[in-house]
N, C-alpha and C positions, 0 to 999 in steps of 0.2 A: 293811374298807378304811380303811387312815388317811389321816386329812387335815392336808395342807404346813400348818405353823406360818405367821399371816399374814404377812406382811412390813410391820417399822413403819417408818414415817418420821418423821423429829425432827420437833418444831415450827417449828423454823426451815426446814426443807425444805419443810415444807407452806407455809410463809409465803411465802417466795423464789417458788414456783411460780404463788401467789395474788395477790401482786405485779407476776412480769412473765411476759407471755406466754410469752415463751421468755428462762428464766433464764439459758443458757448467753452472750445476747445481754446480759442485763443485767448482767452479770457483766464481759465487755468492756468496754462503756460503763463502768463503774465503773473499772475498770482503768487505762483511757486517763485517764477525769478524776482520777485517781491521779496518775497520772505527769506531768500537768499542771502540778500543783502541785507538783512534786517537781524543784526546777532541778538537781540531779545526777543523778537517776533513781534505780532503785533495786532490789533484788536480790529475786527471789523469792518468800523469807522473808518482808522487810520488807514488801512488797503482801499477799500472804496474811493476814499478821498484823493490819496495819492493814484490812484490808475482811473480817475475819474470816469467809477463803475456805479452802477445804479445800488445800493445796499444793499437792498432784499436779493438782488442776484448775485452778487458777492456773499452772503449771507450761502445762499443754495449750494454755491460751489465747493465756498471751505468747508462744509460740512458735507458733501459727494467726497470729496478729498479725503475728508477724514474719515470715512467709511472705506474707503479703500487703505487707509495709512499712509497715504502719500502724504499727508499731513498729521499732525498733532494738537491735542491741545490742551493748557495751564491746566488741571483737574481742581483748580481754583478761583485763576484770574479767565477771562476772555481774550486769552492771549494764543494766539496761533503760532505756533513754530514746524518745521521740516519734520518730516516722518521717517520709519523705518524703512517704509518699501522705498523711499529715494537711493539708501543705503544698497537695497538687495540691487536695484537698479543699476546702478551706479558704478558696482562691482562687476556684474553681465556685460556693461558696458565696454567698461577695461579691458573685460577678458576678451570680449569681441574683435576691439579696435586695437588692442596694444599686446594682451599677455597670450599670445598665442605663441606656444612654444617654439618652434623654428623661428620667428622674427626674436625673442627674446634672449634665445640659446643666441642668435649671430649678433647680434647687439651688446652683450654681456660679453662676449672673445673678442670682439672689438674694441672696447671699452677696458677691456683688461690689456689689453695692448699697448694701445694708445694714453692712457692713464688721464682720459679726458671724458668730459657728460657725454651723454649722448642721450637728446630729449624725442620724446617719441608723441607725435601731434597728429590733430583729426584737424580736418577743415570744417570748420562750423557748414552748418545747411545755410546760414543766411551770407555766406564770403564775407562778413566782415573780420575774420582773421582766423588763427590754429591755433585750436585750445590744446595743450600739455595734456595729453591721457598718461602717459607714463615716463619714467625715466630712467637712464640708469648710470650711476655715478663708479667715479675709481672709488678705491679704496684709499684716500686718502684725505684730511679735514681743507687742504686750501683747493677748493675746486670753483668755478664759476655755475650755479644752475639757475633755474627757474621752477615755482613749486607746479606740482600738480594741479591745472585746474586752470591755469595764468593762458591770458588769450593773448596770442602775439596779433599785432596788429596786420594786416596784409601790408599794414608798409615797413615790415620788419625785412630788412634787407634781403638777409639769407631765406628765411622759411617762404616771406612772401611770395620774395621771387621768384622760387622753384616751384610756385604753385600758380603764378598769373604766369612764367613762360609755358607751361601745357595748356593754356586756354587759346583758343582762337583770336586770332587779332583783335576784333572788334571785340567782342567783350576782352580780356587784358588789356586795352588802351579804356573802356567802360570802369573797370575797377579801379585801375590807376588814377583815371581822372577822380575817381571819389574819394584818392585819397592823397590826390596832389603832387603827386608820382613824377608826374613827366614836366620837366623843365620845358619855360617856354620855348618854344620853337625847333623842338628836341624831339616832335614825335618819332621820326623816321631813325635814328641814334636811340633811342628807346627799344624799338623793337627788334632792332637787329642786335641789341643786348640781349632781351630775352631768347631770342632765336641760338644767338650763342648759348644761352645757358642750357636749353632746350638741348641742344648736340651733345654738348661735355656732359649733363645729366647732373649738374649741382650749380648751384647758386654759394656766393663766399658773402662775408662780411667783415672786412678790417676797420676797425673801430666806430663803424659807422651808427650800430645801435648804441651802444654804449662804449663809450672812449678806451676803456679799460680790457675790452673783450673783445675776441673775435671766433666768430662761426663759419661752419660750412652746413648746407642742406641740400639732402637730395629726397626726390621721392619713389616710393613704393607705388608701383603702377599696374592695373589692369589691363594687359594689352596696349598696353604704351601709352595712353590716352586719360583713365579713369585713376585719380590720385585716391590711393588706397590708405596710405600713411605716409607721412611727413618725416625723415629722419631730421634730425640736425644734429653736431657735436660743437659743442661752445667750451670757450676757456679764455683764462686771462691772457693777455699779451704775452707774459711771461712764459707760459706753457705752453699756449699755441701762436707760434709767432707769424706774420703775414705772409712771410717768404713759404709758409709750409703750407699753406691752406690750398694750393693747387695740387699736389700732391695727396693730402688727404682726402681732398674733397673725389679727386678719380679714385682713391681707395672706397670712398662712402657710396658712392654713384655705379660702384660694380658691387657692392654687398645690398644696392636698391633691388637693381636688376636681378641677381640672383633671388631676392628674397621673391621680387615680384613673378619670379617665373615657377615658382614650387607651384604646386597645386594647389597645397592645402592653404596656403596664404590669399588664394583667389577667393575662398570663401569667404573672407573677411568683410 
């Protein structure tokens, strides 16, 4: 009786596999944040090449993609560009994580108060930072913001911190350290920074992201534990000066707490 020769798979197939649960999805995702960054779009070849994907399977995808309209493409060139259903998505999204009427209404009378931004962030699924879902500006043209869409780094002073102090120690000392966080020999002074921020319920930053600006951030919480949204209020030196950021920020960290205890914000 002979026996079928095994069948090998490359390294990198076994990786791809061991990676993502279903690669043929991670493979999309890759795609799309491809073409993202790609303000003309882009053919084929050039995707394949650049996410060193096999063609004929890059090939399958953007055309599954573009049967659903998450994609587009040139009705000329072999050029792939972003679709409308990203658009329809995109909006659901917002409405989900940001324009839900009670955090909006109390962020809008806040912001009309204070006559400063107030940016409204999700925590990426992968923690490497809080993307900008929404915003909301004074009414006036010299304000400090960030557009929509703009991922603050988890080592952004204010937002990060208020999001690595609700973690557990060991992971928030795990994300710190990826992103350089903690001064040598500083772990235990670290943590009992976060722990402070954790009680007062906001994170500050004087000048420390950028020279010019300073922020406070607090978050929207699910039973105290699960960060729901990210507030922060950012402005120039001039408009929000250091001495006041302790003050707003317990103004910010009790409009967290109330948002977070409605109901209807739980569903978010």
């Amino acid at each position: 009786m002979s026996l079928a020769s095994p069948v090998k798979r490359s390294t990198k197939t076994i990786a791809e596999a061991q990676r993502y649960p279903a690669p043929a999805v991670g493979h999309a995702v890759r795609i799309i944040s491809y073409l993202i960054a790609a303000a003309d779009g882009a053919g084929v070849s050039e995707i394949a090449r650049a996410l060193s994907m096999n063609k004929s399977t890059c090939f399958g995808i953007l055309n599954t993609l573009m049967s659903f309209q998450v994609l587009s493409k040139h009705p000329r060139y072999a050029i792939y560009r972003l679709g409308p259903r990203l658009v329809e998505w995109g909006t659901a999204s917002r409405r989900q994580f940001s324009r839900q009427t009670i955090i909006h209404e109390k962020v809008e009378a806040l912001v009309a108060d204070i006559k400063l931004t107030c940016l409204i962030g999700q925590v990426l699924a992968d923690g490497h930072g809080i993307v900008v879902v929404d915003r909301v500006e004074p009414a006036r043209p010299d304000v400090s913001t960030l557009p929509v869409g703009y991922v603050v780094p988890m080592s952004g002073p204010a937002m990060g911190k208020i999001v690595l102090s609700y973690m557990d120690d060991s992971d928030a000392l795990r994300e710190a350290g990826r992103f350089s966080l903690i001064p040598e020999g500083k772990t235990a002074e670290y943590l009992a920074e976060l722990h402070k921020v954790r009680v007062r319920g906001y994170a500050t930053s004087a000048g420390e992201f950028r020279s010019e600006v300073n922020a406070v951030a607090a978050a929207i919480t699910r039973g105290n534990t699960e960060i729901i949204t990210v507030l922060c209020v950012v402005g120039f030196a001039h408009h929000l000066e250091a001495s006041e950021l302790d003050a707003l920020g317990g103004r910010l960290a009790a409009t967290a707490r109330e948002l977070g205890g409605h109901e209807s914000v739980g569903t978010l």
